[in-house]
matplotlib code that plots the C-alpha trace (Angstrom):
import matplotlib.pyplot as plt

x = [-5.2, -5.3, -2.0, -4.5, -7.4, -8.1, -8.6, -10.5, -13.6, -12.1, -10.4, -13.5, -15.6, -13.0, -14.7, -13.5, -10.6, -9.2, -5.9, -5.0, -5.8, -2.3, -0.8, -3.3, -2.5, 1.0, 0.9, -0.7, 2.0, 4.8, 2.6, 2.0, 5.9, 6.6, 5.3, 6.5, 9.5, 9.4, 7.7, 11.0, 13.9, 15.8, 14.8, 17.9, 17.6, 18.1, 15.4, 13.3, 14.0, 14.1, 10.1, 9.1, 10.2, 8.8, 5.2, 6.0, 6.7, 3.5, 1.0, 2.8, 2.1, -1.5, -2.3, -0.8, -3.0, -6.0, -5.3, -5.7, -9.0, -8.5, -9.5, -11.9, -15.2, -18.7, -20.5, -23.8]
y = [-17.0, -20.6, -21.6, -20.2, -22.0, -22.0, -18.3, -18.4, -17.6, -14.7, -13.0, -13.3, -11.5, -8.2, -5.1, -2.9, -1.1, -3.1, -2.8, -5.9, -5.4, -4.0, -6.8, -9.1, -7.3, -7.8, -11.5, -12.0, -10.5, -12.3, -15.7, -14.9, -14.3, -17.3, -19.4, -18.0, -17.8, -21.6, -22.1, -20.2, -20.3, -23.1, -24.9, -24.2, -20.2, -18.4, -15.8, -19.0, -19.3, -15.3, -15.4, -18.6, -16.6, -13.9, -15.6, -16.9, -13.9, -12.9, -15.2, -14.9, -10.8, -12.1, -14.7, -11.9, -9.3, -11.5, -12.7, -8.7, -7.1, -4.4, -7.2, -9.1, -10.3, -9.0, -10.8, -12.5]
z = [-0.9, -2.0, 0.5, 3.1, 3.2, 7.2, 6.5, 3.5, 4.8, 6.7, 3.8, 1.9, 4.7, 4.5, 3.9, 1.0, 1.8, 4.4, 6.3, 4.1, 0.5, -0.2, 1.3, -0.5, -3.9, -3.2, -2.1, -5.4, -7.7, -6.0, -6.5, -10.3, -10.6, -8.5, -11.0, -13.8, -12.8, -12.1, -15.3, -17.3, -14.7, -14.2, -10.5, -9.0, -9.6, -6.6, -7.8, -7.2, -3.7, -2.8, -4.5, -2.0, 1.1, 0.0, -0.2, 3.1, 4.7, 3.3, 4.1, 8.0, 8.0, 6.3, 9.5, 12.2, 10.6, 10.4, 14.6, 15.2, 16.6, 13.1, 10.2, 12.6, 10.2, 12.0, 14.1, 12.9]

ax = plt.figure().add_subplot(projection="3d")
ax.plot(x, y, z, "-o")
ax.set_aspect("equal")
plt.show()
């Protein structure tokens, strides 16, 4: 979740089999085909543009999911 890092330390506190990994595992396929699509499209491709909102719209559902009592890391 590198565009994440206030949350870092949250997302690496999540228990196995979290609410989140789905979203997690998906963020992280749209971010590997972001870039490759950057990397071999030209800039001005509108699959470009669709992927960026995309991650967007995925980190946002990450930092609502994270703000809710279901995902909170343990107290120490």
């Amino acid at each position: 979740m590198l565009k994440l890092p206030a949350v870092r330390k949250q997302l690496q506190h999540l228990e196995e089999g979290s609410p989140l990994d789905g979203i997690l595992e998906a963020y992280d396929a749209a971010c590997s085909a972001l870039e490759r699509f950057r990397q071999n499209l030209d800039g001005g491709d509108p699959l470009i543009a669709e992927y960026e909102t995309v991650c967007v719209e995925i980190e946002i559902d990450v930092l609502g999911e994270l703000s809710g009592p279901s995902v909170a890391p343990p107290r120490s």
